[in-house]
py3Dmol code that shows the C-alpha trace and the ligand (Angstrom):
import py3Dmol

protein = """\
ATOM      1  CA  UNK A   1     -53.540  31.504  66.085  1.00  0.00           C
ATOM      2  CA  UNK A   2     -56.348  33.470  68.342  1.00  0.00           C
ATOM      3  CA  UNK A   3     -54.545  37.132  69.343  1.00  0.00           C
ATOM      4  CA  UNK A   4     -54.504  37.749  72.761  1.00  0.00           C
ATOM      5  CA  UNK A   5     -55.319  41.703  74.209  1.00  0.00           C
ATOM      6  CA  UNK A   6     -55.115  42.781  77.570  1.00  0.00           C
ATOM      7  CA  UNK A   7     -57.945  44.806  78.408  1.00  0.00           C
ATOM      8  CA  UNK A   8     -57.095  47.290  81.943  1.00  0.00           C
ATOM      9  CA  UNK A   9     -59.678  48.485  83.859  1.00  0.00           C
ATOM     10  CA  UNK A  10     -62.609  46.111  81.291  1.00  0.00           C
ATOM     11  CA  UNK A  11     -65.425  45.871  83.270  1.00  0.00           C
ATOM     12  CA  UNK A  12     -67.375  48.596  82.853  1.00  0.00           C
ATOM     13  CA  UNK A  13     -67.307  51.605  80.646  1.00  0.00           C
ATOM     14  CA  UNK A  14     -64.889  51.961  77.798  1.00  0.00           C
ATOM     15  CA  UNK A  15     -63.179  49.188  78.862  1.00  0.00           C
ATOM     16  CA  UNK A  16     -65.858  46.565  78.708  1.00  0.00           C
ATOM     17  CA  UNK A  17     -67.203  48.148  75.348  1.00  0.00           C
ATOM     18  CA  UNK A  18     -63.463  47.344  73.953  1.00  0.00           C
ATOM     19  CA  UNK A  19     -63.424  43.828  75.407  1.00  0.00           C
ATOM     20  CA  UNK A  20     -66.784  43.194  73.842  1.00  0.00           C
ATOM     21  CA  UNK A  21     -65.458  44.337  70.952  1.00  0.00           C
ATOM     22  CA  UNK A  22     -62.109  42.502  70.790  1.00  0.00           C
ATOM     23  CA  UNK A  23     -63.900  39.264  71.348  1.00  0.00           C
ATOM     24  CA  UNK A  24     -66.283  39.856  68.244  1.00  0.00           C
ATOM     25  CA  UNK A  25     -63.250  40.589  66.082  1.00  0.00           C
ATOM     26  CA  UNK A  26     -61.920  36.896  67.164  1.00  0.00           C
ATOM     27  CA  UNK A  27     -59.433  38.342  70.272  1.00  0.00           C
ATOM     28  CA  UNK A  28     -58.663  36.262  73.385  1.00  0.00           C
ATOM     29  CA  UNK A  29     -59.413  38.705  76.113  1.00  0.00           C
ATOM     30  CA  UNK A  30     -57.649  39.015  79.482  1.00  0.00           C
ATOM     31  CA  UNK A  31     -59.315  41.976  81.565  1.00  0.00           C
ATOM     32  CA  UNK A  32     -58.633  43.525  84.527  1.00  0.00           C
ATOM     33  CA  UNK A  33     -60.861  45.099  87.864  1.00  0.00           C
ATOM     34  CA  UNK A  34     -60.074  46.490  90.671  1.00  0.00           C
ATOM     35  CA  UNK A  35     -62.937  46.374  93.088  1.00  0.00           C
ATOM     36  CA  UNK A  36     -66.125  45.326  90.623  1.00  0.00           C
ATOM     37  CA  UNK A  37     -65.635  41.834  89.907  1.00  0.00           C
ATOM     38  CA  UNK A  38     -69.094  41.208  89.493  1.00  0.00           C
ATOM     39  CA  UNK A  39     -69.356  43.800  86.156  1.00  0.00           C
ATOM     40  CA  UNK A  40     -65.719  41.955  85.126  1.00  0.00           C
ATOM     41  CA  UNK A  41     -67.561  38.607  85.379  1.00  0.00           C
ATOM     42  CA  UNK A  42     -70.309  39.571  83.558  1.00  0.00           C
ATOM     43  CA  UNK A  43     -68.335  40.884  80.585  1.00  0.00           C
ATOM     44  CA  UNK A  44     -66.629  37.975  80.899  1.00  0.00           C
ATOM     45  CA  UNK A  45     -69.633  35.763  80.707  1.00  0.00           C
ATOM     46  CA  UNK A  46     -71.262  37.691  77.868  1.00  0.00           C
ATOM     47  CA  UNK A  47     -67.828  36.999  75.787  1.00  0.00           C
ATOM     48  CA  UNK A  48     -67.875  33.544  76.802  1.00  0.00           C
ATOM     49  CA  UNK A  49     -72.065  32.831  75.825  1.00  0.00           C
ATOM     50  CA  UNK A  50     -71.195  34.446  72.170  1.00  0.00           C
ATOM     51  CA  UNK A  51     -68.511  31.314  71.858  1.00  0.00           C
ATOM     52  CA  UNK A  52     -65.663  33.438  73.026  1.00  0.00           C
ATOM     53  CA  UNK A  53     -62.831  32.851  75.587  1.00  0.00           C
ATOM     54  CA  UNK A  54     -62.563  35.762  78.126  1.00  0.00           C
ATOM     55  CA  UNK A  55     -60.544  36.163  81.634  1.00  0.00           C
ATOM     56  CA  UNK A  56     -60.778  38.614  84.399  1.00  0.00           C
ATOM     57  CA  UNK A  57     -58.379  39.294  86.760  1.00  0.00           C
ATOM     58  CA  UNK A  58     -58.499  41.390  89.870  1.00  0.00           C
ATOM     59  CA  UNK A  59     -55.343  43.192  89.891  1.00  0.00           C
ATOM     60  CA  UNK A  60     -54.581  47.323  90.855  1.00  0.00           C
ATOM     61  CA  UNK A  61     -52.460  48.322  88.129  1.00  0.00           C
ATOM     62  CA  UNK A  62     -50.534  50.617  90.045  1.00  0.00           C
ATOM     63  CA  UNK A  63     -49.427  47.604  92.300  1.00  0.00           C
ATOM     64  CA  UNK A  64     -46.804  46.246  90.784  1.00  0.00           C
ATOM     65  CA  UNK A  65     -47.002  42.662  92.029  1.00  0.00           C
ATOM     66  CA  UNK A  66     -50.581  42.542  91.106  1.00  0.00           C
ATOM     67  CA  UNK A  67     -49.586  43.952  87.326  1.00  0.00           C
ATOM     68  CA  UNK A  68     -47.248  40.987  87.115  1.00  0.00           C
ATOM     69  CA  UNK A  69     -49.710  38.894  88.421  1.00  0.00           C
ATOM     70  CA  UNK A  70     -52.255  39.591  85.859  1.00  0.00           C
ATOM     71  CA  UNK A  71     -49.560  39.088  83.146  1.00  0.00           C
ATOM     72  CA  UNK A  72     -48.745  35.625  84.572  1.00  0.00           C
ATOM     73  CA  UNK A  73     -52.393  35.055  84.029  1.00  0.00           C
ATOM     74  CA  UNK A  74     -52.949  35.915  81.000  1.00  0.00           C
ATOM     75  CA  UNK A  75     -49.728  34.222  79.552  1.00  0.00           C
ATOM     76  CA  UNK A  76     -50.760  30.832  81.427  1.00  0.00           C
ATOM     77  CA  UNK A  77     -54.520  31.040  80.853  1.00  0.00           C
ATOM     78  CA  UNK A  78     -54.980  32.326  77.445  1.00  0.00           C
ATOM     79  CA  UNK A  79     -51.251  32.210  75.613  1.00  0.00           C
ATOM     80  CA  UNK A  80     -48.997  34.610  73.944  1.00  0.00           C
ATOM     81  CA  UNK A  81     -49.860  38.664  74.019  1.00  0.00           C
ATOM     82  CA  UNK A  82     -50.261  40.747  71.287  1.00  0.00           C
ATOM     83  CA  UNK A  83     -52.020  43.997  72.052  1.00  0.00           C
ATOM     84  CA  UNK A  84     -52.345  45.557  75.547  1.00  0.00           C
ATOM     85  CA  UNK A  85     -55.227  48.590  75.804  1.00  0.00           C
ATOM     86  CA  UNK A  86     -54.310  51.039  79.108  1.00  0.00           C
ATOM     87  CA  UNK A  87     -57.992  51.993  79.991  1.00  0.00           C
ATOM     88  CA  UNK A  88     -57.719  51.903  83.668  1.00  0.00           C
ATOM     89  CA  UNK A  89     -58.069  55.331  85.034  1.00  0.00           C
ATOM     90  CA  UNK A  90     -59.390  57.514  87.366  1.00  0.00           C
ATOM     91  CA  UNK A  91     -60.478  61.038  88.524  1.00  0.00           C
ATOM     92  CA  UNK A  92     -61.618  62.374  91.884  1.00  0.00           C
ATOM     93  CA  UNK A  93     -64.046  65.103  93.064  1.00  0.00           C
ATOM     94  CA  UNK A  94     -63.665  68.418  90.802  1.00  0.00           C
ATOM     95  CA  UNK A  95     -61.792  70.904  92.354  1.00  0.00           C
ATOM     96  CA  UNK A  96     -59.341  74.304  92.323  1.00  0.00           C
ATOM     97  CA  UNK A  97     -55.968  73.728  92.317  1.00  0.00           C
ATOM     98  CA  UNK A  98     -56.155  74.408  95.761  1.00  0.00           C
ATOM     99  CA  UNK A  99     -58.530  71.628  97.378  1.00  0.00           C
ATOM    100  CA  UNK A 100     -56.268  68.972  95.388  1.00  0.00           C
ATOM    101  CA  UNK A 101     -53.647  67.824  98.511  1.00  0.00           C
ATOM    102  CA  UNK A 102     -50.712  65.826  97.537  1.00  0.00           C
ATOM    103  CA  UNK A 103     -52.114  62.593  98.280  1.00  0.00           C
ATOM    104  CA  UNK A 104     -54.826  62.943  95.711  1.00  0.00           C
ATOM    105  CA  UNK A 105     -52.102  63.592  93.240  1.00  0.00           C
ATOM    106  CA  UNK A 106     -50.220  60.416  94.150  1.00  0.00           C
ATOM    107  CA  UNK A 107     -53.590  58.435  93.965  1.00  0.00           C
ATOM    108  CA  UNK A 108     -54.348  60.114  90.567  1.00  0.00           C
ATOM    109  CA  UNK A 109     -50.539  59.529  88.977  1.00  0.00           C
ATOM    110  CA  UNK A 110     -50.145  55.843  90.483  1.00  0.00           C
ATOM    111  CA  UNK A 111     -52.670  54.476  88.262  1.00  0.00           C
ATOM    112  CA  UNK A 112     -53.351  56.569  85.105  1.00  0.00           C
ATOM    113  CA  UNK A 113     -49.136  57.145  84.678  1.00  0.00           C
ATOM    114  CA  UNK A 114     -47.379  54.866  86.956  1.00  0.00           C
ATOM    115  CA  UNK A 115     -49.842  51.935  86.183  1.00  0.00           C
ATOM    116  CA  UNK A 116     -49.687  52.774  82.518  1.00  0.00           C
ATOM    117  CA  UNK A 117     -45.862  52.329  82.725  1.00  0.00           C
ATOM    118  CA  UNK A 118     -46.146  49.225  84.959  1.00  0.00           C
ATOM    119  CA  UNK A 119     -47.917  47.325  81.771  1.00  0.00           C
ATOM    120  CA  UNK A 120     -46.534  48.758  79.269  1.00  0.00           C
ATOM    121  CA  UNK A 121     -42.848  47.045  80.354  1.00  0.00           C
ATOM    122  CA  UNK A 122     -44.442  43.732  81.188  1.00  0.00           C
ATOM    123  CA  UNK A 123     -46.056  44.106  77.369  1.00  0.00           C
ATOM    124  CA  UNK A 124     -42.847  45.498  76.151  1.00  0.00           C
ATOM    125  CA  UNK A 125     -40.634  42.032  77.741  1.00  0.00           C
ATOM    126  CA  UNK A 126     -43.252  39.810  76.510  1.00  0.00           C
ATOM    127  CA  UNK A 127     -44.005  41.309  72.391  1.00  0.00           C
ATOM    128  CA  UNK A 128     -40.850  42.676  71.501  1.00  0.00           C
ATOM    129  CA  UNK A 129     -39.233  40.948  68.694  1.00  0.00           C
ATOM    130  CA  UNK A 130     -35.206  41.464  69.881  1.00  0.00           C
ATOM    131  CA  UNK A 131     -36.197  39.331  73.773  1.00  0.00           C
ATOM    132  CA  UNK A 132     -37.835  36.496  71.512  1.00  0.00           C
ATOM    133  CA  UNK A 133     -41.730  38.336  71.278  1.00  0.00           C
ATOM    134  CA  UNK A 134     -43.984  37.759  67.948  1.00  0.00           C
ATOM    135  CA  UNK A 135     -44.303  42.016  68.101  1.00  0.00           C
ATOM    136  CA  UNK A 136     -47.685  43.325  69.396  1.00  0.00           C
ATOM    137  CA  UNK A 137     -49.179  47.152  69.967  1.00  0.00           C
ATOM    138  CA  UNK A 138     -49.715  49.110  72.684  1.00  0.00           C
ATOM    139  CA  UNK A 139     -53.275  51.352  73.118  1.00  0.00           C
ATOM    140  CA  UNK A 140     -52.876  54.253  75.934  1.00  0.00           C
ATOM    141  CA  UNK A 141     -56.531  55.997  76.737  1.00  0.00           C
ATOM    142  CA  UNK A 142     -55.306  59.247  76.971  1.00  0.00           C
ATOM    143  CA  UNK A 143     -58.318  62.287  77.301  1.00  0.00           C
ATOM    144  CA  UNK A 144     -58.963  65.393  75.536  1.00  0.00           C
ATOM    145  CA  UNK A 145     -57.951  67.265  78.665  1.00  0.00           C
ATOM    146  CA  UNK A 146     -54.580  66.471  78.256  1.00  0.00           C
ATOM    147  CA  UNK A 147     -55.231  69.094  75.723  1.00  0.00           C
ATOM    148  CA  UNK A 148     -57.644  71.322  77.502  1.00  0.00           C
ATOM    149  CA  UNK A 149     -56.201  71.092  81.186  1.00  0.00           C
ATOM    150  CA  UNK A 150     -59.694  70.108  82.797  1.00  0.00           C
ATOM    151  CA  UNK A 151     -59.497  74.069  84.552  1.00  0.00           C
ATOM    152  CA  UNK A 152     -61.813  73.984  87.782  1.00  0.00           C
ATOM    153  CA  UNK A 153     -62.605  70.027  87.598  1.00  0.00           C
ATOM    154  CA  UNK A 154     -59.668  68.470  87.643  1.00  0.00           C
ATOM    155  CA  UNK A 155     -56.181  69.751  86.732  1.00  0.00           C
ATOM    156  CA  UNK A 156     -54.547  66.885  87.809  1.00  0.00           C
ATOM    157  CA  UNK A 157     -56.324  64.102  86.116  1.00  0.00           C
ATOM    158  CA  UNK A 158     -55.854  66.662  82.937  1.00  0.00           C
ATOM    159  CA  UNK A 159     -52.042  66.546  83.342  1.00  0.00           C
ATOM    160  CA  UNK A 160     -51.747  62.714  84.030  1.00  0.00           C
ATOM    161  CA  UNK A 161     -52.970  62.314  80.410  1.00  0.00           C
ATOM    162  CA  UNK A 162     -50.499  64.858  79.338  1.00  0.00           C
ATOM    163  CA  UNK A 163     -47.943  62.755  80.603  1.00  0.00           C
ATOM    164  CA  UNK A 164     -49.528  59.812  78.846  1.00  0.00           C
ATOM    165  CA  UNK A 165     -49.464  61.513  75.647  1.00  0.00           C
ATOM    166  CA  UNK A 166     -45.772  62.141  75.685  1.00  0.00           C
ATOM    167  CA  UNK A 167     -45.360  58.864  77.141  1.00  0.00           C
ATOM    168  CA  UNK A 168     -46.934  57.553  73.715  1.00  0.00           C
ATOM    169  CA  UNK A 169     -44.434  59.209  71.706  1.00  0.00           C
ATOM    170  CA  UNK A 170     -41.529  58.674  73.404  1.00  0.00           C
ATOM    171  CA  UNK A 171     -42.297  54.571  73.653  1.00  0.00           C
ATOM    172  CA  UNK A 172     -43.302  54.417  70.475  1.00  0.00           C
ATOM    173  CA  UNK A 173     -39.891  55.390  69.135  1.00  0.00           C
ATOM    174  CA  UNK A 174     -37.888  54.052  71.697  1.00  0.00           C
ATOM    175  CA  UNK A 175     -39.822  50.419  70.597  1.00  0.00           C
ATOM    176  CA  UNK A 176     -40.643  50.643  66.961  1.00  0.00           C
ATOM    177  CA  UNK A 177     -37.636  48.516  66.088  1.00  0.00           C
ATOM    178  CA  UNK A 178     -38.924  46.171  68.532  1.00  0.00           C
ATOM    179  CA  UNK A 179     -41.714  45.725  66.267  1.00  0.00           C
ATOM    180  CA  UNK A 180     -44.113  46.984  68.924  1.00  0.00           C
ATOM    181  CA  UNK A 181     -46.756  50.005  67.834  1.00  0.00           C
ATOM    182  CA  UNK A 182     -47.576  52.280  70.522  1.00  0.00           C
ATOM    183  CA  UNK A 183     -50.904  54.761  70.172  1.00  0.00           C
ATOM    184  CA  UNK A 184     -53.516  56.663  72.226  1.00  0.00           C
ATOM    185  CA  UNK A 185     -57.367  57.480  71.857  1.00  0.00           C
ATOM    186  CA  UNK A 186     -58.294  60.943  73.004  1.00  0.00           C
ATOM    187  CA  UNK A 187     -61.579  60.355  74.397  1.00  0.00           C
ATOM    188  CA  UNK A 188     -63.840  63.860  75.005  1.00  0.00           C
ATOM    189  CA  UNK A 189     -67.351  63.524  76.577  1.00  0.00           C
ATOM    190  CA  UNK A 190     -68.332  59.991  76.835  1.00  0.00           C
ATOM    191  CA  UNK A 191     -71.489  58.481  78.738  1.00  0.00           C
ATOM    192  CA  UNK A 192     -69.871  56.500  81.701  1.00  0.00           C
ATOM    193  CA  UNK A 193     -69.838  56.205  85.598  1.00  0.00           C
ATOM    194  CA  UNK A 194     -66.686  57.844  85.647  1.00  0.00           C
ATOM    195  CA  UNK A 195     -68.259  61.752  86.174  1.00  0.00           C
ATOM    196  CA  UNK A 196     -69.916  60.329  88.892  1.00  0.00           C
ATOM    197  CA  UNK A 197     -66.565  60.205  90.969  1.00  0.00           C
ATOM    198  CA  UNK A 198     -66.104  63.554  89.782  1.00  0.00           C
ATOM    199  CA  UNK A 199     -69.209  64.637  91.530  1.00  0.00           C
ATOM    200  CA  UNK A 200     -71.230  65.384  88.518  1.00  0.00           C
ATOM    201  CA  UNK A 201     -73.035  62.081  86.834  1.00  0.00           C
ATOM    202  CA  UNK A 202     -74.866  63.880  84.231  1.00  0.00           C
ATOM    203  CA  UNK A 203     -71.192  66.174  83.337  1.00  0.00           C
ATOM    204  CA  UNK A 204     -71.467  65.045  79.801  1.00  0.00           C
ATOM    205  CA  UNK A 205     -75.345  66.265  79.323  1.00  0.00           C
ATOM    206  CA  UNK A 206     -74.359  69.941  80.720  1.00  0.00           C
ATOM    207  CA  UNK A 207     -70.993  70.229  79.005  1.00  0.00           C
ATOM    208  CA  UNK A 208     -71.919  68.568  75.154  1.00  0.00           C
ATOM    209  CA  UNK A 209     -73.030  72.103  74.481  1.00  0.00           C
ATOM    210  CA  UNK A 210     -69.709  73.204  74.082  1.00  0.00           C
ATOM    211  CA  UNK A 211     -69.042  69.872  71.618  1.00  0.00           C
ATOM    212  CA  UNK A 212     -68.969  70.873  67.650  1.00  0.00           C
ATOM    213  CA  UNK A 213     -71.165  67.876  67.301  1.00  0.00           C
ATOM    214  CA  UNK A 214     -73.554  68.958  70.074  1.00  0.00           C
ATOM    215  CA  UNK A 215     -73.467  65.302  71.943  1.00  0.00           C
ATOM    216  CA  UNK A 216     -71.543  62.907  74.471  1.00  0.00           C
ATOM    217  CA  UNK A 217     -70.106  59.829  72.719  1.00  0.00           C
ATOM    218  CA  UNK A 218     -70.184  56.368  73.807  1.00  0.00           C
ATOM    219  CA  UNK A 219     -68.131  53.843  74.851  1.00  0.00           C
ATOM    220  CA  UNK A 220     -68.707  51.577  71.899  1.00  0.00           C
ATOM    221  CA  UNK A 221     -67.425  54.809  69.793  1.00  0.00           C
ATOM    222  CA  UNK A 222     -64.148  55.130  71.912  1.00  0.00           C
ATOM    223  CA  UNK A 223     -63.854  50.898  71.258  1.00  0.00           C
ATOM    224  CA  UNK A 224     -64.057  51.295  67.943  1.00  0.00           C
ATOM    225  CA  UNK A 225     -60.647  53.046  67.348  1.00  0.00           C
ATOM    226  CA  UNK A 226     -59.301  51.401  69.927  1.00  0.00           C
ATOM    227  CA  UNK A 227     -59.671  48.314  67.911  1.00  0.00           C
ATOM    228  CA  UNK A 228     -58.637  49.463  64.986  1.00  0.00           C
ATOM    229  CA  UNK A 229     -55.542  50.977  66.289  1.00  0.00           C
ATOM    230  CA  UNK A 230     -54.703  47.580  67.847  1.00  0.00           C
ATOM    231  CA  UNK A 231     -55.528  45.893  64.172  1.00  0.00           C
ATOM    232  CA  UNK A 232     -53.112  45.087  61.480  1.00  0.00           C
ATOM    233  CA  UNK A 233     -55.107  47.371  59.428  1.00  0.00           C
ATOM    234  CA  UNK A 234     -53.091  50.206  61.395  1.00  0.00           C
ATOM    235  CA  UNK A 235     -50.153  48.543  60.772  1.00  0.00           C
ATOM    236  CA  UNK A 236     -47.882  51.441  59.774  1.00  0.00           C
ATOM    237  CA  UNK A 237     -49.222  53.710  62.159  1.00  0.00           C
ATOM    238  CA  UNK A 238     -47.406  54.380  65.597  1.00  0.00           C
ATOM    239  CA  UNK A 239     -46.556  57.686  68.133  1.00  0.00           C
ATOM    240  CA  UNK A 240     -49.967  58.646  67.235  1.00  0.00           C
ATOM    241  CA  UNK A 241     -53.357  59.979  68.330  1.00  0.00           C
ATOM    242  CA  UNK A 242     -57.096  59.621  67.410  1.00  0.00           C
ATOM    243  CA  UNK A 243     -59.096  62.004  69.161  1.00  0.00           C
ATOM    244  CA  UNK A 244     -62.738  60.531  69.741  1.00  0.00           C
ATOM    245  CA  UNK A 245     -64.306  63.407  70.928  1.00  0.00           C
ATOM    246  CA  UNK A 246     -67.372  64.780  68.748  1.00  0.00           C
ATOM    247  CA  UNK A 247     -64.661  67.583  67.094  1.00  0.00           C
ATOM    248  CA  UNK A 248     -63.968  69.246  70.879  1.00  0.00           C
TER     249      UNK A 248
END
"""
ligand_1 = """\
48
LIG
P -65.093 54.098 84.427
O -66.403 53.697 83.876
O -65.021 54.860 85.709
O -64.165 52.788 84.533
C -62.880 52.867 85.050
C -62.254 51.496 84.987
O -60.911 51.592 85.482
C -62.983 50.474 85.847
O -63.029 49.257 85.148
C -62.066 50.357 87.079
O -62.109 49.077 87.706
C -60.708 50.587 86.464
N -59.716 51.040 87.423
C -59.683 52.191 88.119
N -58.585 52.254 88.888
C -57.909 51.097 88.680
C -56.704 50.557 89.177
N -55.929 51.230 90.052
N -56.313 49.345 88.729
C -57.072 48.671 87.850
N -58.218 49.125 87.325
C -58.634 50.325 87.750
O -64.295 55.013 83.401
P -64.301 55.144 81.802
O -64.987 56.397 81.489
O -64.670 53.888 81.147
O -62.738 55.436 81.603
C -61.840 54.550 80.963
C -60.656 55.365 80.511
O -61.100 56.371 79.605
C -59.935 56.089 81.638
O -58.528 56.036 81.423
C -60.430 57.511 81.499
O -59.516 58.450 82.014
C -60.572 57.616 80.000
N -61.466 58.694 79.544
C -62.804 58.690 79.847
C -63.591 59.745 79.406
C -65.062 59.822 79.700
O -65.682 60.863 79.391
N -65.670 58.806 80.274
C -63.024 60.785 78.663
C -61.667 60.736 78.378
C -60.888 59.690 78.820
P -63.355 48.639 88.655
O -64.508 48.419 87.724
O -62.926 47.399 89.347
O -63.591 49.783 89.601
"""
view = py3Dmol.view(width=600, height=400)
view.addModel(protein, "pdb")
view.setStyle({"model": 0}, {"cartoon": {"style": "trace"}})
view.addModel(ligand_1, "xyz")
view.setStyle({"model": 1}, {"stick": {}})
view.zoomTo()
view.show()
């Protein structure tokens, strides 16, 4: 039977790399946009023209109604779930501590926490073994700031990842019974449009300096352990975290 993977946030950047990915390794893929349908539909076509079966749905993860939505979706269109990948995220504008108001931080924690939790129960109803599910495993794309804390860009986009990471660990033990894997990819510097909403689109080219491997990685990179994290071939691993991020 063709496994099914909910891509979040899959067209464009690391997203779209792991739906391209997924659909050469023989997944069904289901991914999400917010605003960009035309980059979802082109991922989507790209799948389809290699022989694969791909679906985009426009849904804001940190609506709720939409996140159910999109599940609906995917269970009618392309059949039962087994791996959902939480890419969506965002960042705003660096900034001090002090230029970040509280509406910015409920923008930033709706969708990379709040929208993160939002899928991960509508995976967690549909895989787990004890409501009737066939199992399944759960990707969170954390950062390497939760680590670093992001000082003078963006301290609050650093600490939504923090709360992703314990969020990994703590689902991944409260569902590992539920024979549902839960993991997270630390991304560092990758090439992507996402430094442009910080204000800075070449970020990674001033900052790989400070990188042990002196570069920016790529999306495909960041895909690659998504994938295998997602994969049977990680079957025994769970609560844990590959950092994809040149050795920062
Ligand atoms: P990106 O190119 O800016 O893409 C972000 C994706 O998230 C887009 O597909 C966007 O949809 C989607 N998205 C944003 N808000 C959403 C919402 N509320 N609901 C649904 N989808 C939403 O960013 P990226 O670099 O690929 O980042 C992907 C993930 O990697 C993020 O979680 C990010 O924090 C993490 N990460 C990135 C880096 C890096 O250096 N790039 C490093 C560490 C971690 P639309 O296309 O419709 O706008």
């Amino acid at each position: 039977m063709t496994k099914v993977v909910m891509i979040t946030g899959g067209g464009r950047g690391i997203g779209a790399a792991t739906a391209r990915l997924a659909a050469k390794r023989g997944y069904a893929v289901c991914l999400s946009y917010k605003s960009r349908e035309v980059d979802a539909r082109r991922v989507v076509s790209e799948i389809e023209a290699a022989g694969g079966r791909a679906l985009a749905v426009e849904a804001d993860v940190s609506v709720d109604a939409d996140v159910l939505r999109m599940f609906a979706a995917c269970d009618r269109e392309l059949g039962t779930l087994s791996a959902l990948v939480n890419n969506a995220g965002v960042l705003e504008k660096q900034s001090r501590l002090e230029g970040i108001d509280t509406a910015r931080l409920n923008r930033i924690f709706a969708t990379n926490v709040f929208g993160v939790f939002a899928c991960s129960r509508a995976a967690v109803h549909r895989m787990s073994i004890k409501r009737g599910g066939a199992c399944g495993a759960i990707v969170n794309v954390s950062s390497v700031a939760a680590r670093l804390g992001s000082a003078g860009e963006y301290v609050d986009y650093a600490a939504s990842k923090g709360a992703i990471d314990t969020f990994t660990i703590g689902l991944a033990n409260e569902v590992a019974e539920d024979g549902i894997r839960v993991n997270a990819v630390r991304p560092g510097f990758i090439y992507t449009e996402m430094h442009a909403n910080g204000g800075e689109p070449r970020r990674v080219d001033r900052v790989k300096e400070f990188v042990p491997m002196k570069r920016g990685g790529s999306a495909d990179e960041v895909a690659q352990a998504i994938l295998w994290l997602i994969s049977d071939e990680a079957s025994f691993t769970t609560g844990s975290f590959v950092d994809v991020a040149g050795g920062k």
